[in-house]
C-alpha positions as CSV (number, residue, x, y, z in Angstrom):
1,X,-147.9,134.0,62.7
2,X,-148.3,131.3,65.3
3,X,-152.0,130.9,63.9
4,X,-150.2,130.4,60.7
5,X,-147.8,127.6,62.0
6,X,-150.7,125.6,63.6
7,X,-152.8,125.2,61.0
8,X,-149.9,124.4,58.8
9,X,-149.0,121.9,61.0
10,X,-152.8,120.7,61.7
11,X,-152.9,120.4,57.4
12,X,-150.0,118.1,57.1
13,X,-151.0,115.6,60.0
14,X,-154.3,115.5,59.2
15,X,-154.0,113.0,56.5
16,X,-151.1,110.8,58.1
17,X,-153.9,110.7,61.2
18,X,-156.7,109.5,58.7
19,X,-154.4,106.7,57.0
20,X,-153.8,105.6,61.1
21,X,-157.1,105.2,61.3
22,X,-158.2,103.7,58.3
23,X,-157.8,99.6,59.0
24,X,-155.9,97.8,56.9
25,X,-157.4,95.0,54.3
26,X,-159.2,92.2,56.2
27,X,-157.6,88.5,55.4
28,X,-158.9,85.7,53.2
29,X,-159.7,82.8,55.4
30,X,-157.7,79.8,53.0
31,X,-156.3,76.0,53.8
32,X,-153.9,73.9,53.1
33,X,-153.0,70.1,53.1
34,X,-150.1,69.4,55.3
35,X,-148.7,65.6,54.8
36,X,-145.9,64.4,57.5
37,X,-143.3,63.5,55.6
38,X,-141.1,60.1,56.4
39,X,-140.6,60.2,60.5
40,X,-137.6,58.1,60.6
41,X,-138.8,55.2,62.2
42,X,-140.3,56.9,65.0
43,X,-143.8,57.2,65.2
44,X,-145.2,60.2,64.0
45,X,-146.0,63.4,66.0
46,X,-149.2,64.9,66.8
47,X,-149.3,68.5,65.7
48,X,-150.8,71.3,67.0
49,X,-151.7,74.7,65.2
50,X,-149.1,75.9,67.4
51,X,-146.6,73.5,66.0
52,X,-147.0,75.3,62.5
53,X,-145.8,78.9,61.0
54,X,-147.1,80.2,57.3
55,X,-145.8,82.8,55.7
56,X,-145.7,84.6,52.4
57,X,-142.8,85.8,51.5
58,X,-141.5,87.9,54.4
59,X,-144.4,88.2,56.3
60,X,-146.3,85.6,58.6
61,X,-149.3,84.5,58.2
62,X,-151.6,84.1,61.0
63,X,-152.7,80.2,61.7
64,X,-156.4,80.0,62.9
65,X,-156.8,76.4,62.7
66,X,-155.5,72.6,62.5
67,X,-157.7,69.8,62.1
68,X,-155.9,66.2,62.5
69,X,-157.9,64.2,58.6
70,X,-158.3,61.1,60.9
71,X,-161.5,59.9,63.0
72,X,-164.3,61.9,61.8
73,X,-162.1,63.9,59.0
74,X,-160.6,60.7,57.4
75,X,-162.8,60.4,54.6
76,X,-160.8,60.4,51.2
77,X,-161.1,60.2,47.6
78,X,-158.4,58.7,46.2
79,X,-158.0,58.2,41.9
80,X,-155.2,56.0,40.5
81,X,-154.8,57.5,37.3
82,X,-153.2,54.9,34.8
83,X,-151.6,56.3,31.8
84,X,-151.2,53.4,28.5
85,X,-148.4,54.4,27.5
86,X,-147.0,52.9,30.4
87,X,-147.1,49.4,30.1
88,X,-143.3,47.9,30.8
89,X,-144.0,44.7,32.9
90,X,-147.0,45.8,35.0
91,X,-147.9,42.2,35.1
92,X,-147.0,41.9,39.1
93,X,-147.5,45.4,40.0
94,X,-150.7,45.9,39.4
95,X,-151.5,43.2,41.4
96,X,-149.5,45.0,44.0
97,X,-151.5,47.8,43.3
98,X,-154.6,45.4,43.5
99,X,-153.3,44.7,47.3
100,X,-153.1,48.3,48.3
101,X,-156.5,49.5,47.0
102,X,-158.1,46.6,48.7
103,X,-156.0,47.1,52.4
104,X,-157.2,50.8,52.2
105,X,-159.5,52.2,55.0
106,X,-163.1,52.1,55.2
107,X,-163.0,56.0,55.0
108,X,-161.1,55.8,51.4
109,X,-162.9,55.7,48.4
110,X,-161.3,54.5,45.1
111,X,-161.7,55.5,41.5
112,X,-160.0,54.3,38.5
113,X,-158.7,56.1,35.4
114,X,-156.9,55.5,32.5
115,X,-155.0,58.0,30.0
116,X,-155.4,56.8,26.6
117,X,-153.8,58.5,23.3
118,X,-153.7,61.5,25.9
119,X,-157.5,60.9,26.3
120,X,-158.7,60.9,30.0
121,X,-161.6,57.8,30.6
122,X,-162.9,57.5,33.8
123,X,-163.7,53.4,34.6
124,X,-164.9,54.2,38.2
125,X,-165.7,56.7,39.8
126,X,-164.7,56.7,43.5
127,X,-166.5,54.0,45.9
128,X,-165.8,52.1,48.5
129,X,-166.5,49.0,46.9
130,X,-163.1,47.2,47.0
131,X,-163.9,44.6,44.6
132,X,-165.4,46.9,41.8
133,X,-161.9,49.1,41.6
134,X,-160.3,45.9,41.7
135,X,-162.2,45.3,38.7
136,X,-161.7,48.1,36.9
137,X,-157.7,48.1,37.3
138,X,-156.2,46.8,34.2
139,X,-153.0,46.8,33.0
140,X,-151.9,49.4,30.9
141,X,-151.5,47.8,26.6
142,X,-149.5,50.9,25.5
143,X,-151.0,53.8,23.7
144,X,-149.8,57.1,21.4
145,X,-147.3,58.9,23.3
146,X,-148.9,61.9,24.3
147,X,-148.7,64.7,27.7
148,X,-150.4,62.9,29.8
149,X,-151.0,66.4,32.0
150,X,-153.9,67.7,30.0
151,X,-155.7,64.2,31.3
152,X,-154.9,65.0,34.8
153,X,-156.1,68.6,34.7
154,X,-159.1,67.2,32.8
155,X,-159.6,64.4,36.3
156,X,-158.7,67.0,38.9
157,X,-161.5,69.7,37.2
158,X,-164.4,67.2,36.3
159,X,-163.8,65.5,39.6
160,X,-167.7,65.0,40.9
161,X,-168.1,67.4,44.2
162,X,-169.0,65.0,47.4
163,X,-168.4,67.4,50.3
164,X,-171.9,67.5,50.9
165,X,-170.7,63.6,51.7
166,X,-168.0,64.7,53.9
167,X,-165.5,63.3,51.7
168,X,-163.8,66.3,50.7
169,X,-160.2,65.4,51.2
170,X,-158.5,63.8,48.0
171,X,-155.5,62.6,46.1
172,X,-154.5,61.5,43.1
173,X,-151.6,58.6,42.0
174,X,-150.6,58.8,38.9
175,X,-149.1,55.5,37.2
176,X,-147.0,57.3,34.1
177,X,-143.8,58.4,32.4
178,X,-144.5,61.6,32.0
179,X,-143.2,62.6,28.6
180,X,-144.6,64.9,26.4
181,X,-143.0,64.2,23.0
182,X,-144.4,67.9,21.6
183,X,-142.7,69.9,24.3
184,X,-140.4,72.0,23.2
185,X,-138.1,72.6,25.7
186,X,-137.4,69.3,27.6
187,X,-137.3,70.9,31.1
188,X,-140.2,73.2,30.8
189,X,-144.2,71.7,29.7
190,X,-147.0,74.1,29.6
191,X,-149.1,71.0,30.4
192,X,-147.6,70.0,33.4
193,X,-148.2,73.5,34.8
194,X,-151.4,74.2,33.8
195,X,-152.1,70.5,35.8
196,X,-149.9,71.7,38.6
197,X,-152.3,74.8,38.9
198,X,-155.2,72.8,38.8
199,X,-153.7,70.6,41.4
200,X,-152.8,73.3,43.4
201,X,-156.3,74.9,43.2
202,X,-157.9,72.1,43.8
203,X,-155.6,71.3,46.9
204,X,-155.1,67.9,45.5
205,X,-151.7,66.3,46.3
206,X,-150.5,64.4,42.9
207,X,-148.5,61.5,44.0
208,X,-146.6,59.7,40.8
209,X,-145.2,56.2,40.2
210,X,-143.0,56.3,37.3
211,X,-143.7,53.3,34.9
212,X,-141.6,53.6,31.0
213,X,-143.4,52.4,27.7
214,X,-142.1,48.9,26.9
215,X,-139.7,50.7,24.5
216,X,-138.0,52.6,26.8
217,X,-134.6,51.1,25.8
218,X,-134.9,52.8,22.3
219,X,-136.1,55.8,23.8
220,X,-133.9,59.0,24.2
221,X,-132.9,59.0,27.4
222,X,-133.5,63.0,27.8
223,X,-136.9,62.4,26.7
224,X,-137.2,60.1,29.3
225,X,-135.6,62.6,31.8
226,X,-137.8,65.1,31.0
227,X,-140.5,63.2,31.8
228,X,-139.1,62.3,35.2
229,X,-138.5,65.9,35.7
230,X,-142.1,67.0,35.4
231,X,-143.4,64.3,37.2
232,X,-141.7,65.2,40.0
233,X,-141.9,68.9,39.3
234,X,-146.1,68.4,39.4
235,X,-145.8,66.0,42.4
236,X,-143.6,67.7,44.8
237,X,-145.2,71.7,44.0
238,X,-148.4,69.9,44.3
239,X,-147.7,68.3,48.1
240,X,-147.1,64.9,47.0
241,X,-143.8,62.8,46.1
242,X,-142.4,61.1,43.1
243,X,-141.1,57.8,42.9
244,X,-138.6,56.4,40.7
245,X,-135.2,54.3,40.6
246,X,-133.4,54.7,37.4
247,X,-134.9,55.3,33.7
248,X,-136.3,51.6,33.7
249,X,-139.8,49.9,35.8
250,X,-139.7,50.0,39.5
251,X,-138.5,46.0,40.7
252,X,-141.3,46.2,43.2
253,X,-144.3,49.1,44.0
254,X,-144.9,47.4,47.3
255,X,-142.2,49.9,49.5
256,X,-143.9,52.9,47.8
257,X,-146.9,51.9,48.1
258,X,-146.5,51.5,51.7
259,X,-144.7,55.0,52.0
260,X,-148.4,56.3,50.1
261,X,-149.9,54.5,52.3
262,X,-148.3,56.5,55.5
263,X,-148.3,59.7,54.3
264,X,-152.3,59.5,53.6
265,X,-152.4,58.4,56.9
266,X,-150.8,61.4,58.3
267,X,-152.2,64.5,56.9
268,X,-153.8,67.7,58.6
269,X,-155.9,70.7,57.4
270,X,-154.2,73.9,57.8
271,X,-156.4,76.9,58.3
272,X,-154.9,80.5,58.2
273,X,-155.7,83.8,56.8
274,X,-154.1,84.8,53.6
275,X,-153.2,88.7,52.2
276,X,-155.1,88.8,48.9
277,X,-153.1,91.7,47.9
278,X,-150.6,88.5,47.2
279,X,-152.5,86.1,45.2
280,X,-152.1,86.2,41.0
281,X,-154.9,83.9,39.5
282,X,-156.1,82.8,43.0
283,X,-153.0,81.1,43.7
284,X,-150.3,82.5,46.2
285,X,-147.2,81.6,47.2
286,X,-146.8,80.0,50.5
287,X,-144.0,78.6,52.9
288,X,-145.2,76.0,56.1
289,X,-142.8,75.3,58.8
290,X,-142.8,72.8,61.3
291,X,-141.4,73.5,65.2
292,X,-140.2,69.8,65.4
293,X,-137.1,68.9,64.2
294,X,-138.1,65.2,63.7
295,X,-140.4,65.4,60.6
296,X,-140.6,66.9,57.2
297,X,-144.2,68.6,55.9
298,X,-145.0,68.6,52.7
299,X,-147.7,71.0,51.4
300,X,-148.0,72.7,47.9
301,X,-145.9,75.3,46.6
302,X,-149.0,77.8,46.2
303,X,-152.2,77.7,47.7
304,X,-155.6,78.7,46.3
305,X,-157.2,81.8,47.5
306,X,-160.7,82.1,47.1
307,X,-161.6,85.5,44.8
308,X,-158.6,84.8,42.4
309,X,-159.0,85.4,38.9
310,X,-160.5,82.4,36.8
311,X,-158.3,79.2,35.8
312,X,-156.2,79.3,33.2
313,X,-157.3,77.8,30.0
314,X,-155.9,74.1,29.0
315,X,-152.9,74.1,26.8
316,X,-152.8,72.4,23.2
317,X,-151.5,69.5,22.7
């Protein structure tokens, strides 16, 4: 009998000894964009990887690295992405926008694009020639009103590869109004998620300037919401920030520019390891923390892990 009981016993802890043992699934090493938010009129903080906490739901994530994108990590790619449609009195503020591509830093290359009929056209690639953007930056002269996501997804997946350059940090300012006049539901666009989760894969913070079409006054004014809405809906998920006063054109771009202008100057590479048991179409869910009470992050809603399923198709229009 007490041979009995022992081996009994030995049968049932057997296999609770052999899942002990067995490790559990190593991580996916994965990064992140983190962008200090506005400091308050301080000067900024210099963070630390200790500084930082990701999670995923519940359940931390551990952080292995955080590399300042300044000095020899400052190079940037930065598109201003112009949609026609757009075009109440840019007159002045694209020569505003003129100042700000020529005051950026050596280490920022500048591309131009525009969004015609809902039609992506690249004018410049990304250089560091000042002049040549300058050059390519015109006006928008009003187009066919049409979601202008599927020509940002189009930007943020053809985007020529450079990080053999080391210039593999970029961004993306969108001059637009967002609307989509064949959505169907006014607060939800299949095309501004589909760019979202481009942006997101890409790890490509969108930041938006909202411009109306010169008949914005005739314009339903939910249409026009919408718009805002998924503007900032793309921006803020993506890392980046909206900006807008009203349904009508901004008085001035100069204060946002320079708020643009800061946050690309403050912006880290976060390294951690993430659970691929999590990730749905190589995007996962992630929430970034700061220790210091004086300064926002900002960082995208999801983040790509590498081994995910295959992008998502483009929506129709």
């Amino acid at each position: 009998m007490l041979n009995t009981v022992k081996l009994t016993a030995l049968a049932i802890a057997c296999p609770l000894l052999t899942w002990a043992q067995t490790p559990p699934p190593a991580g996916i090493p994965a990064q992140i964009v983190v962008t200090l938010g506005h400091h308050y009129g301080q000067p900024p903080p210099v963070l630390t990887k200790y500084d930082l906490s990701v999670s995923e739901g519940y359940q931390s994530l551990p952080v292995t690295n955080l590399i300042p994108l300044r000095g020899e990590h400052a190079g940037l790619e930065l598109f201003i992405l112009v949609d026609h449609c757009s075009n109440c009195e840019p007159g002045s503020k694209f020569q505003e926008l003129s100042q700000f591509i020529r005051s950026q830093p050596p280490t920022t290359s500048v591309g131009i694009a525009y969004i015609l009929n809902g039609q992506l056209q690249v004018a410049l690639n990304p250089t560091t020639d000042r002049d040549r953007a300058v050059r390519a930056l015109n006006t928008p002269e009003g187009s066919k009103a049409v979601s202008p996501f599927n020509a940002l997804a189009e930007l943020l997946r053809t985007w020529p590869e450079t990080c053999a350059q080391g210039a593999c940090r970029r961004a993306v300012l969108m001059v637009s109004n967002g609307i989509n006049p064949a959505a169907a539901d006014k607060l939800q666009d299949p095309t501004a998620e589909i760019a979202l989760a481009a942006a997101q894969r890409a790890g490509v913070p969108i930041y938006v300037i909202y411009n109306p079409s010169a008949d914005y006054l005739k314009t339903d004014p939910s249409q026009i919401y919408s718009g805002q809405v998924q503007l900032s809906h793309v921006a803020d998920e993506s890392g980046g920030e909206a900006y807008f006063l009203g349904f009508g054109p901004l008085p001035s771009l100069a204060p946002f520019l320079s708020d643009l202008a800061d946050h690309l100057a403050n912006q880290y590479l976060l390294q951690f390891t993430a659970n691929p048991a999590e990730a749905a179409n190589g995007l996962e869910h992630v929430t970034v923390k700061t220790s210091s009470g004086a300064v926002e992050v900002m960082v995208p809603d999801k983040v790509y892990v590498p081994g995910g399923e295959a992008e998502p198709a483009p929506a129709s229009r």
